[in-house]
N, C-alpha and C positions, 0 to 999 in steps of 0.2 A: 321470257321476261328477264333482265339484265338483273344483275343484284345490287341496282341501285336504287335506294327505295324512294318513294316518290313524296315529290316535296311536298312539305305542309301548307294548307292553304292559306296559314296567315302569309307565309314566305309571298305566293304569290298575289296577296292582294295589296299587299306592302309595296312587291315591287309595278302592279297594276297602277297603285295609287300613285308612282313617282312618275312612271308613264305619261299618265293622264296630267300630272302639277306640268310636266314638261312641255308637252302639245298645248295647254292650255296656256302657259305662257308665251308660249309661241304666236298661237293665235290672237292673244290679248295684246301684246306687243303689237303685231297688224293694227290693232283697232286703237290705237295709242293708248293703251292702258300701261302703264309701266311701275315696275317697282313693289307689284304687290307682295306681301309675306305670308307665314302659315298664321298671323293674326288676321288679316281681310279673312282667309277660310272658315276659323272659329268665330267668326263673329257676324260677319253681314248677312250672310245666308238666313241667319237667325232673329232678327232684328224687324218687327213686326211692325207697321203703320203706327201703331198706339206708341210703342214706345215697350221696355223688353228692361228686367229688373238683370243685373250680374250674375246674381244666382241661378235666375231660369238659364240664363244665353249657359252658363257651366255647366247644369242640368241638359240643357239641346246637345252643344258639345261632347260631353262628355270629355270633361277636363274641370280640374280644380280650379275653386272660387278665384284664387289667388293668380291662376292663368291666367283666369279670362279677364280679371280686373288691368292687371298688366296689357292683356290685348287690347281691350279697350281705351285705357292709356294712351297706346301708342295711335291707335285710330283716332281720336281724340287730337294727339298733337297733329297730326295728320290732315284735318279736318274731315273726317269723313263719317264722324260720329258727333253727338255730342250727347250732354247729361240737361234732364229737364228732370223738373221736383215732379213725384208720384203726385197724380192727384185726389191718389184714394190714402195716402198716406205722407202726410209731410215729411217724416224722419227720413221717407225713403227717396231714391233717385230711379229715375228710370234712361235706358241707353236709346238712342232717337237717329238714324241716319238723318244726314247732311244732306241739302241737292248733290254734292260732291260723291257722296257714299250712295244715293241712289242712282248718278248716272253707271254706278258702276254694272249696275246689274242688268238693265239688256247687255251689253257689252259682253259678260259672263256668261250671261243666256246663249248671244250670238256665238260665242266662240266655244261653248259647249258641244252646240249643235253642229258644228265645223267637225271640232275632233270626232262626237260620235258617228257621224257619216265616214269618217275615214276608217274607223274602227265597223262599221257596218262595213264597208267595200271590201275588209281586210278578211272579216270573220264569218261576213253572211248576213241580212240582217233577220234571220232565224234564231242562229245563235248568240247573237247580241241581246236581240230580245230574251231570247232562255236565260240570259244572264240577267239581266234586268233582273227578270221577277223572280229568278233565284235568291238575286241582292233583298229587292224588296220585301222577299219572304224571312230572308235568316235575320234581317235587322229589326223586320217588323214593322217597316216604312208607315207612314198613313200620310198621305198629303193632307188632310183636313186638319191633321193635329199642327 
């Protein structure tokens, strides 16, 4: 063994995650999706048929109130969100994708599924998969939640 110690896994999932923004841009580009930022990523993924208060979408994210109102903002000027009154609560607002903000997501879906198959071709899809549910074990994934 070299006496170079071996990198820390944040290291490599940091630079994982810029990989994957990169290909995926790529891919989404093909599909004319263009211009998205790291507010499309905190925010639509998150953003539920009913409609999805600020505080949850910071809470899903895991980013401050103060972020995610900003992201929303700017999805907002965007048109790819918008704000509709709670109806379990007047004071409150809840965040509502747009047609515009829902076609984004097969498009994201499609071009996900792109990159992972290239990543499957590159890695195995054994060890793709191992990574999977290694991810969805350390974060504690639930698709149902």
């Amino acid at each position: 063994m070299s006496g170079h110690p071996q990198p820390l896994i944040g290291l490599l999932l940091r630079l994982a995650n810029q990989r994957w923004s990169t290909e995926m841009d790529a891919e989404l580009e093909k599909l004319g999706v263009r211009g998205l930022t790291a507010a499309h990523a905190r925010v639509i993924p998150f953003v539920s048929p009913e409609g999805v208060s600020v505080q949850a979408l910071a809470t899903m994210a895991n980013v401050r109130k103060q972020t995610m109102a900003q992201s929303v903002e700017q999805l907002i000027a965007a048109g790819l969100v918008e704000r509709r009154p709670d109806p379990n609560d007047r004071r409150a607002w809840l965040v509502v994708l747009t047609e515009a903000g829902l076609a984004i997501r097969p498009k994201s879906h499609k071009a996900g599924g792109t990159v992972e198959r290239a990543w499957a071709d590159e890695l195995g899809e054994d060890r793709l998969e191992a990574l999977r549910a290694a991810l969805i074990e350390l974060v504690g994934y639930n698709a149902e939640a």
